[in-house]
PQR file of N, CA, C, O and H, with PARSE charges and radii, in Angstrom:
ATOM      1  N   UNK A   1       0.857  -1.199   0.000 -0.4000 1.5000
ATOM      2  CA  UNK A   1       0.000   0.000   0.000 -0.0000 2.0000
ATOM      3  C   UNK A   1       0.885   1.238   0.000  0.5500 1.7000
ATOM      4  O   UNK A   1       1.951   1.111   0.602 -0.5500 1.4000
ATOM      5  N   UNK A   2       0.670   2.226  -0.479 -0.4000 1.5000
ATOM      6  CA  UNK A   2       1.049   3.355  -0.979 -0.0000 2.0000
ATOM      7  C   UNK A   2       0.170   4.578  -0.437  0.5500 1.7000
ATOM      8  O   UNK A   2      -0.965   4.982  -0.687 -0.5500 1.4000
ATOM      9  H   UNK A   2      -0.197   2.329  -0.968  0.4000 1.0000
ATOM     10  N   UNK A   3       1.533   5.119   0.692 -0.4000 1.5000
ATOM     11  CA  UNK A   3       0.219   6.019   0.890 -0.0000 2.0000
ATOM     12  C   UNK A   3       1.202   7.590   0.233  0.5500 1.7000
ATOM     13  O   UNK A   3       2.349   8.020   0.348 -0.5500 1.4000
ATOM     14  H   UNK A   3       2.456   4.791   0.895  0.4000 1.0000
ATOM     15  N   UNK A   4       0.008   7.985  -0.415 -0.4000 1.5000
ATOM     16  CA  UNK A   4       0.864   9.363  -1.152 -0.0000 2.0000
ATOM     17  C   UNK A   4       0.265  10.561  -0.824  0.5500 1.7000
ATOM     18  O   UNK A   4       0.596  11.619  -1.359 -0.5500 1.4000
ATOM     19  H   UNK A   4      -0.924   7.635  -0.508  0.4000 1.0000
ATOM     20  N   UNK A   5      -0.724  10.457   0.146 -0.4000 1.5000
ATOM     21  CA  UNK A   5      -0.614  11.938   1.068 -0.0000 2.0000
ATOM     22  C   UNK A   5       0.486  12.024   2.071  0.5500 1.7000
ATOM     23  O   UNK A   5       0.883  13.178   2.232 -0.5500 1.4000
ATOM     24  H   UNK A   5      -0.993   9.597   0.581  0.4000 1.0000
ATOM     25  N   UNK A   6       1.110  11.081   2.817 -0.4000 1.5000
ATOM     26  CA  UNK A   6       2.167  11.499   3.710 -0.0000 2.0000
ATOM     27  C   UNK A   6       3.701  11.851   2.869  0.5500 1.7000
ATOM     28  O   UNK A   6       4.828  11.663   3.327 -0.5500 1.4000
ATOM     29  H   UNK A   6       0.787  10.144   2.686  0.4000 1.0000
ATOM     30  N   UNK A   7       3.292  12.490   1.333 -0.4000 1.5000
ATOM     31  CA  UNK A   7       4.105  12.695   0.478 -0.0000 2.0000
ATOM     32  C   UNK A   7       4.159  13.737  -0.407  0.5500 1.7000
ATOM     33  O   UNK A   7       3.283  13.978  -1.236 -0.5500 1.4000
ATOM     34  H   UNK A   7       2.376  12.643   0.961  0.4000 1.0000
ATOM     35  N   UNK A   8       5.587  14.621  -0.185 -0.4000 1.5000
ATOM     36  CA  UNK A   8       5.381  16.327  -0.781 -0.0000 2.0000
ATOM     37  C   UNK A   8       5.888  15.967  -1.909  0.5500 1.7000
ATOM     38  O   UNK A   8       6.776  15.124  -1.780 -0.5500 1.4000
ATOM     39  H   UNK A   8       6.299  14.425   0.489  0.4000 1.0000
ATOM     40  N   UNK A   9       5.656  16.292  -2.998 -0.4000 1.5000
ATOM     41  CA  UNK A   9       5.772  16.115  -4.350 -0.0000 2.0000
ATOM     42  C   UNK A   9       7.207  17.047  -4.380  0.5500 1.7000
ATOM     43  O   UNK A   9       8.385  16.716  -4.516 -0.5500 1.4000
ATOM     44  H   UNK A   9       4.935  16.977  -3.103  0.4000 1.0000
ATOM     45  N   UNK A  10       6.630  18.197  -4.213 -0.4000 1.5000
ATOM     46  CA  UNK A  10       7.185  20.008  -4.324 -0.0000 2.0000
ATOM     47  C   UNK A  10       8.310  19.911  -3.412  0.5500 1.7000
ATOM     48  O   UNK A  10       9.348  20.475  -3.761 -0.5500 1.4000
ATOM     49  H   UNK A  10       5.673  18.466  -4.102  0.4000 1.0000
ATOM     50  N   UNK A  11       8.286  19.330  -2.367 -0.4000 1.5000
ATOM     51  CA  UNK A  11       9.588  19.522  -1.342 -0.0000 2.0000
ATOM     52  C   UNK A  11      10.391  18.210  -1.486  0.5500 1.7000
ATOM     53  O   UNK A  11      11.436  18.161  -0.837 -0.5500 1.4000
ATOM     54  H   UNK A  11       7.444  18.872  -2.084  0.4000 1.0000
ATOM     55  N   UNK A  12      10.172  17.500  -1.987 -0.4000 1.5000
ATOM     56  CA  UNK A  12      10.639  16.240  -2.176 -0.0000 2.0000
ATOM     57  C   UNK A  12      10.776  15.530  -3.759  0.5500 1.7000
ATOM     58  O   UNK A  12      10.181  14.459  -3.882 -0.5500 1.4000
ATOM     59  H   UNK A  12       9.324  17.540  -2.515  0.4000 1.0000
ATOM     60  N   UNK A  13      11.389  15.962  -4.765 -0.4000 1.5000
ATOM     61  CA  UNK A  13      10.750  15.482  -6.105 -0.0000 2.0000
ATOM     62  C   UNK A  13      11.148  13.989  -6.017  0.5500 1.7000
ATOM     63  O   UNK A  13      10.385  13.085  -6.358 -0.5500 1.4000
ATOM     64  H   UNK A  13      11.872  16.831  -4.665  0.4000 1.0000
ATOM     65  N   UNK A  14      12.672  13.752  -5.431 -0.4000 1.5000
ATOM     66  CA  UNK A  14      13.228  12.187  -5.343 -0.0000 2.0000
ATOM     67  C   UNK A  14      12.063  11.036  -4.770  0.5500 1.7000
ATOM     68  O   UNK A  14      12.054   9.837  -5.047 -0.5500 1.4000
ATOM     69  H   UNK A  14      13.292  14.486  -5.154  0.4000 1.0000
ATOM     70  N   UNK A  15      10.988  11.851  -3.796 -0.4000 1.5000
ATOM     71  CA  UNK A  15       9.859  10.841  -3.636 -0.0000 2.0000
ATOM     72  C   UNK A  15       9.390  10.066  -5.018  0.5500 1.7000
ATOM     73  O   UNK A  15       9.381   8.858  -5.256 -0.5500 1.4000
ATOM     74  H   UNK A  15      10.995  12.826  -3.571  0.4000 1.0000
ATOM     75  N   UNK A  16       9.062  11.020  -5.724 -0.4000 1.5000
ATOM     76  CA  UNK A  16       8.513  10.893  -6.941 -0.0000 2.0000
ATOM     77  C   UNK A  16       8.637   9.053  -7.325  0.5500 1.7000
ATOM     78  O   UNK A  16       7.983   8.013  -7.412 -0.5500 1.4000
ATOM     79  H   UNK A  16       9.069  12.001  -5.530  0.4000 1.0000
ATOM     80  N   UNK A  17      10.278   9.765  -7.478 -0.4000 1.5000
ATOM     81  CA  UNK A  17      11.109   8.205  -8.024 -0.0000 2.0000
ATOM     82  C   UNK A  17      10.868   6.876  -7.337  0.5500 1.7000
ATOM     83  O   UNK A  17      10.721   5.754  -7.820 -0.5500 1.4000
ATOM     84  H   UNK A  17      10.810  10.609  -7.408  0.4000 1.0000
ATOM     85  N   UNK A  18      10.865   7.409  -5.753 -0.4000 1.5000
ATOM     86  CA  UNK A  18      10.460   6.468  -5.284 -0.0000 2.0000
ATOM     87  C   UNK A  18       8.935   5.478  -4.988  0.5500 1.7000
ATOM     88  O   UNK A  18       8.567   4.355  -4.643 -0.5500 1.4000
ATOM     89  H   UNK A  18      10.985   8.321  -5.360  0.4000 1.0000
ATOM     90  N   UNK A  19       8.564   6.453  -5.292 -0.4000 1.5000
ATOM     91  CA  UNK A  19       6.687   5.572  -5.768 -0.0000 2.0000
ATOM     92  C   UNK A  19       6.439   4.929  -7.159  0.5500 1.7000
ATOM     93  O   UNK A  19       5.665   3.989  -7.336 -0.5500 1.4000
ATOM     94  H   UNK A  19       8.863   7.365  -5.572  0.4000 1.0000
ATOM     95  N   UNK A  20       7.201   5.552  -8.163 -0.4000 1.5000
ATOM     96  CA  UNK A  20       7.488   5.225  -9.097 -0.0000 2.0000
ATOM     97  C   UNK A  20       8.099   3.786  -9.380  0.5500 1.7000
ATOM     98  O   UNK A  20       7.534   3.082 -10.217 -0.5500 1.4000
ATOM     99  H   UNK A  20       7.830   6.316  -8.019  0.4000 1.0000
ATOM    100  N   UNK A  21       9.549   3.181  -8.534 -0.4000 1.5000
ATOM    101  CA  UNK A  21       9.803   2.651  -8.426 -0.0000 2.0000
ATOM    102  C   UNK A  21       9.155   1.059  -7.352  0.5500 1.7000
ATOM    103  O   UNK A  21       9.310  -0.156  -7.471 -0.5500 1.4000
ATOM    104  H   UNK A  21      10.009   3.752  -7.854  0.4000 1.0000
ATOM    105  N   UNK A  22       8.405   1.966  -6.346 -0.4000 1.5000
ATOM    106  CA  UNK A  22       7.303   1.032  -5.776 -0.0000 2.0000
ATOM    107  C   UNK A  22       6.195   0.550  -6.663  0.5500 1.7000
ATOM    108  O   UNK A  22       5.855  -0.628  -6.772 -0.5500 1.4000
ATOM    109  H   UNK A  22       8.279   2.954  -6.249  0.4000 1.0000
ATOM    110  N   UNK A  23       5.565   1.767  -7.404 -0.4000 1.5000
ATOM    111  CA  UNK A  23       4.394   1.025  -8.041 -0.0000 2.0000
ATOM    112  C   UNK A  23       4.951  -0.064  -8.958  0.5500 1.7000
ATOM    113  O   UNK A  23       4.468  -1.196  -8.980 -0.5500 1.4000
ATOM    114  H   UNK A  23       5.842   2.724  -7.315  0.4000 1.0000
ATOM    115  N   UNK A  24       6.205   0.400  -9.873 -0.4000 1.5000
ATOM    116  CA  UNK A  24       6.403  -0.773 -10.984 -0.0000 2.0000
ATOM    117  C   UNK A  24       6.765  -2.113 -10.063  0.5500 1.7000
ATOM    118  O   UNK A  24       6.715  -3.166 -10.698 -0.5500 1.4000
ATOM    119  H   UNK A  24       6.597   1.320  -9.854  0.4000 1.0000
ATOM    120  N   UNK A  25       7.032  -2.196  -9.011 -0.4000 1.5000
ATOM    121  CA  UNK A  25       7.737  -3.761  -7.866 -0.0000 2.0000
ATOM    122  C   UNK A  25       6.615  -4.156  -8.082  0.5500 1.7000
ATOM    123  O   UNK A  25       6.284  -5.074  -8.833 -0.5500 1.4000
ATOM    124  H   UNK A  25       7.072  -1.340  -8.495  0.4000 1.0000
ATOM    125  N   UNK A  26       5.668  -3.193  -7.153 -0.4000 1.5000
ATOM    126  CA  UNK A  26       3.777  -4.228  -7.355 -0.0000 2.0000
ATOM    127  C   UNK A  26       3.609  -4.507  -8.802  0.5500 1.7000
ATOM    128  O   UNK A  26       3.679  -5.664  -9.216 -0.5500 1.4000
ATOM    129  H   UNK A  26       5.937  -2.447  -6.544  0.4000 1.0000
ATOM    130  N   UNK A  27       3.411  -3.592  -9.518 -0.4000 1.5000
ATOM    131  CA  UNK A  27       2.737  -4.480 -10.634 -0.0000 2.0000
ATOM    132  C   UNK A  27       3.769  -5.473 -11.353  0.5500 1.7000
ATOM    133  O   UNK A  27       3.350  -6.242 -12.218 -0.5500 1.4000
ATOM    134  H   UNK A  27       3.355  -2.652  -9.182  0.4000 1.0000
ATOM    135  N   UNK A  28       5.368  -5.446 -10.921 -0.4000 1.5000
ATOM    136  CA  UNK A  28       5.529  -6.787 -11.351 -0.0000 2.0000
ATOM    137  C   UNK A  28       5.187  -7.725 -10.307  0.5500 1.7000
ATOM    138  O   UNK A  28       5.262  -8.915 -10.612 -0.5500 1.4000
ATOM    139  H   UNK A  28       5.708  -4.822 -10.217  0.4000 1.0000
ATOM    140  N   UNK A  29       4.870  -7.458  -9.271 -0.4000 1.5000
ATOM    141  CA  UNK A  29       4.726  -8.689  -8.351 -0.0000 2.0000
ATOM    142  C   UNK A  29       3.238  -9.257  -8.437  0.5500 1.7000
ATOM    143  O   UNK A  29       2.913 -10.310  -7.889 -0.5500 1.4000
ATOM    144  H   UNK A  29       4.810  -6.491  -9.024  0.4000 1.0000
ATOM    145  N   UNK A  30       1.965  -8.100  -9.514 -0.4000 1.5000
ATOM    146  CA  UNK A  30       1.172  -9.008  -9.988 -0.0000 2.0000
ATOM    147  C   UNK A  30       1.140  -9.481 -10.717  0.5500 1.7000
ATOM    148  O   UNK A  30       0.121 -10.150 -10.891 -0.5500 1.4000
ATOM    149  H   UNK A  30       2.229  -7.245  -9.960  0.4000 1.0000
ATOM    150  N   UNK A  31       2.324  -9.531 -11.835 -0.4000 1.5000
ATOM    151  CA  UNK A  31       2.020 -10.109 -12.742 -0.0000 2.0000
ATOM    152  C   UNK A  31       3.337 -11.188 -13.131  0.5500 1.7000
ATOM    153  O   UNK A  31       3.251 -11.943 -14.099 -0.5500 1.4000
ATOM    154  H   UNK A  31       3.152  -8.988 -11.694  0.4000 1.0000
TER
END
């Protein structure tokens, strides 16, 4: 689970990468 309100876009862009990099893990881990 992904939570992306405890997440500043604007003060943080490297988050970015890192949800980025989370969402693609899940969807390879559904598929």
């Amino acid at each position: 689970i992904i939570d992306v309100d405890n997440l500043d876009f604007v003060a943080n862009p490297e988050d970015l990468g890192g949800i980025i990099n989370r969402i693609d893990a899940e969807i390879n881990g559904l598929f």
